[in-house]
C-alpha positions as CSV (number, residue, x, y, z in Angstrom):
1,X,0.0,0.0,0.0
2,X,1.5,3.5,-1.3
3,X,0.7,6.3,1.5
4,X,1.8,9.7,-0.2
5,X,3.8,12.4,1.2
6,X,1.3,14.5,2.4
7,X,-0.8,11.9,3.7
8,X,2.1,10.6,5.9
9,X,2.7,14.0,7.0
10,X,-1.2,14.4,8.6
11,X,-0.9,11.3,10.0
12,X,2.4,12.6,12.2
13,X,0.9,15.1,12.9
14,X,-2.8,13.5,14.4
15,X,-0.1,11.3,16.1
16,X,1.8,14.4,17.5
17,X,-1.7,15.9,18.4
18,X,-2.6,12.5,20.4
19,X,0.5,12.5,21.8
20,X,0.4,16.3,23.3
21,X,-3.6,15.8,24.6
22,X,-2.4,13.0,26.9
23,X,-2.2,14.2,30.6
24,X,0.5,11.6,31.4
25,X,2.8,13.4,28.4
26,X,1.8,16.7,30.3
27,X,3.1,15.2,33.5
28,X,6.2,14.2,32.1
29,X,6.8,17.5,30.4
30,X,6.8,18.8,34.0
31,X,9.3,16.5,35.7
32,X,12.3,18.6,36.0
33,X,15.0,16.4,34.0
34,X,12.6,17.5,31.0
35,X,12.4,20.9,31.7
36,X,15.4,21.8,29.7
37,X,14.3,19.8,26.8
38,X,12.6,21.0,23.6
39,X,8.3,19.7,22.9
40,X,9.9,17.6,20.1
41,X,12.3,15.7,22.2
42,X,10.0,15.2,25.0
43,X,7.5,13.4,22.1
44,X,10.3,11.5,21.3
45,X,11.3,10.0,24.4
46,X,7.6,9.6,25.7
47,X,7.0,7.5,22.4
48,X,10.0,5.2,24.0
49,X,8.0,4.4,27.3
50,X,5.4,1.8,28.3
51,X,3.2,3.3,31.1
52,X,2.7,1.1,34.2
53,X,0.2,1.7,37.3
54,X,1.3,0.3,40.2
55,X,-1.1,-0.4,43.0
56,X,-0.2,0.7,47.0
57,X,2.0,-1.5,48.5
58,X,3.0,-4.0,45.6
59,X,6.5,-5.0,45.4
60,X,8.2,-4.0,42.1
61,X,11.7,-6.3,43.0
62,X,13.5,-7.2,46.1
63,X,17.3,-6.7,46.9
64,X,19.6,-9.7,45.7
65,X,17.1,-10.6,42.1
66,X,18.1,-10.8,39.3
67,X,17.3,-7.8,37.1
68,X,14.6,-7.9,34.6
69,X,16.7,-5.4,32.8
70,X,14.0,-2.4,32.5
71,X,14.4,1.2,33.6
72,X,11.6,3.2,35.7
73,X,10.8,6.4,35.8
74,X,8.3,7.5,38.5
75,X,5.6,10.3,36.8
76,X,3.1,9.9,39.8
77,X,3.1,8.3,43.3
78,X,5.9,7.2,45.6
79,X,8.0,4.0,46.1
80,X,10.4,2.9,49.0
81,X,13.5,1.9,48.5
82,X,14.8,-0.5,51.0
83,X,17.6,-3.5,51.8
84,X,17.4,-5.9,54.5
85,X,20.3,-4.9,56.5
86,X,19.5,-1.0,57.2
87,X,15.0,-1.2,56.4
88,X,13.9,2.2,54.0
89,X,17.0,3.7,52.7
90,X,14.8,6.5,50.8
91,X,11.7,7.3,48.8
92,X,11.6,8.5,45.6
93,X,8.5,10.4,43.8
94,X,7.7,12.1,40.3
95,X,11.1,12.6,38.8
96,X,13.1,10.1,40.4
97,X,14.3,6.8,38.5
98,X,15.3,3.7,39.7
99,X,16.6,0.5,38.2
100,X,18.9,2.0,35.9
101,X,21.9,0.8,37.5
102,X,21.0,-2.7,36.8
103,X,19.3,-1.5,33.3
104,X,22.7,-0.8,32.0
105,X,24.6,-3.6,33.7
106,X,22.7,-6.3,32.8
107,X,24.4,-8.9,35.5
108,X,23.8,-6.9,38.3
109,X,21.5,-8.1,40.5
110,X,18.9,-5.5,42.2
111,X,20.5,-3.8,45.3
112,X,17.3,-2.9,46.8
113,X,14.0,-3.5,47.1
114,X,11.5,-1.0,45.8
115,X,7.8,-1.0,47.0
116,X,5.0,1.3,46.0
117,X,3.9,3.6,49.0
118,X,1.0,4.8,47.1
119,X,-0.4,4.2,43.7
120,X,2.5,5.0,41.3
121,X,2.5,5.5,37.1
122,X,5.7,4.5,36.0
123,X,7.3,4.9,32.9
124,X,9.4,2.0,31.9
125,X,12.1,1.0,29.2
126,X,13.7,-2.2,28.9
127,X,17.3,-2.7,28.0
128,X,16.4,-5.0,24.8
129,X,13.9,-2.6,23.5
130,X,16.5,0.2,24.0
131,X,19.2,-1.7,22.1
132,X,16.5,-1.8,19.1
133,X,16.1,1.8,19.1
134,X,19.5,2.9,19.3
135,X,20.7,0.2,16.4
136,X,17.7,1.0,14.1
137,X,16.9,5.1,14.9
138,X,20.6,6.6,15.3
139,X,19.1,10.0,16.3
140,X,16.5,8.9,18.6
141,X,19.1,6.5,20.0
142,X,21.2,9.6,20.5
143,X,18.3,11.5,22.1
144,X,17.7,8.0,24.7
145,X,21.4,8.1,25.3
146,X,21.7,12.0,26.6
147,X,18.5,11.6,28.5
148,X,20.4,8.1,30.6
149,X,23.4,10.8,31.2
150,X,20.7,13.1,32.1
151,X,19.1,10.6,34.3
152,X,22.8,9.4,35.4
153,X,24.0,12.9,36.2
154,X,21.3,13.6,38.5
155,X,21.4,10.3,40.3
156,X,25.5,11.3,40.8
157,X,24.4,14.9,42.5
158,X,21.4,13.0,44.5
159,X,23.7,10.4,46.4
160,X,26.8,13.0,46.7
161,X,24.3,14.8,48.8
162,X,23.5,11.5,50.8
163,X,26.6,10.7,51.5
164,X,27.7,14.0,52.7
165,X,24.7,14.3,54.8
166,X,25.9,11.0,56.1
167,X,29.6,11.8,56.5
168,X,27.9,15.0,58.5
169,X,25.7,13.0,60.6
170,X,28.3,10.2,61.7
171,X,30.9,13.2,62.6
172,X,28.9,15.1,64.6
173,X,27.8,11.8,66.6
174,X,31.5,11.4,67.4
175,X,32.5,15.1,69.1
């Protein structure tokens, strides 16, 4: 079947139109790791996610499992993150990502255990799917690629902060 130029060109666009009327792509467009983004690049990456709902209190993996090799980004709701020796470690809300470590090391087992604290929309990306897009689509490949740095970077300046907090806490115990 032959679809000509300018009918491939309305259909982008009605798919660009669906795209930008979906609350959950509004919601995302708000998180702050897009904010510096351009509208196209936001549709882009959105077009990469499957959306998940996650009911209260439903375990998304435990510490020590093997990964299932998919990426999360939270859009709505709130998740603990916990191990067994030290209980909740944190919680993480819109904005925040988890499993990526284990996303792009696919032999590393889960560190923690993550479980909804509330009704949670997740947008996810797993690691085979990813590979598919960056081998066929070399500029949306790029695009995924900046926004794991992006999502990298912050995850850096997030546990640099922990730690000093830490290193603070544990000194002042001592004097």
């Amino acid at each position: 079947m032959y679809i000509n130029h300018a009918t491939q060109t309305e259909l982008t666009e009605a798919y660009a139109a669906t795209r930008m009327a979906n609350p959950l792509f509004h919601q995302f467009c708000e998180l702050p790791i897009c904010q510096q983004m351009q509208l196209e690049d936001r549709m882009q990456l959105f077009s990469c996610f499957d959306v998940v709902k996650v009911h209260n209190n439903e375990t998304i993996y435990t510490s020590g499992s093997d990964t299932d090799k998919t990426m999360r980004l939270i859009v709505s709701g709130s998740v603990a993150v916990s191990n067994p020796s030290y209980g909740i470690c944190s919680r993480l809300g819109p904005g925040d990502v988890f499993g990526l470590f284990s996303f792009l090391d696919e032999s590393r087992l889960h560190s923690a255990s993550v479980t909804t604290e509330e009704d949670c929309t997740l947008l996810c990306i797993n690691r085979a799917y990813f590979d598919l897009i960056t081998v066929e689509d070399a500029a949306l490949g790029n695009l995924l690629l900046r926004f794991m740095f992006r999502l990298l970077s912050q995850m850096s300046l997030k546990m640099e902060s922990e730690y000093a907090a830490i290193r603070h806490y544990v000194r002042g115990r001592r004097i």
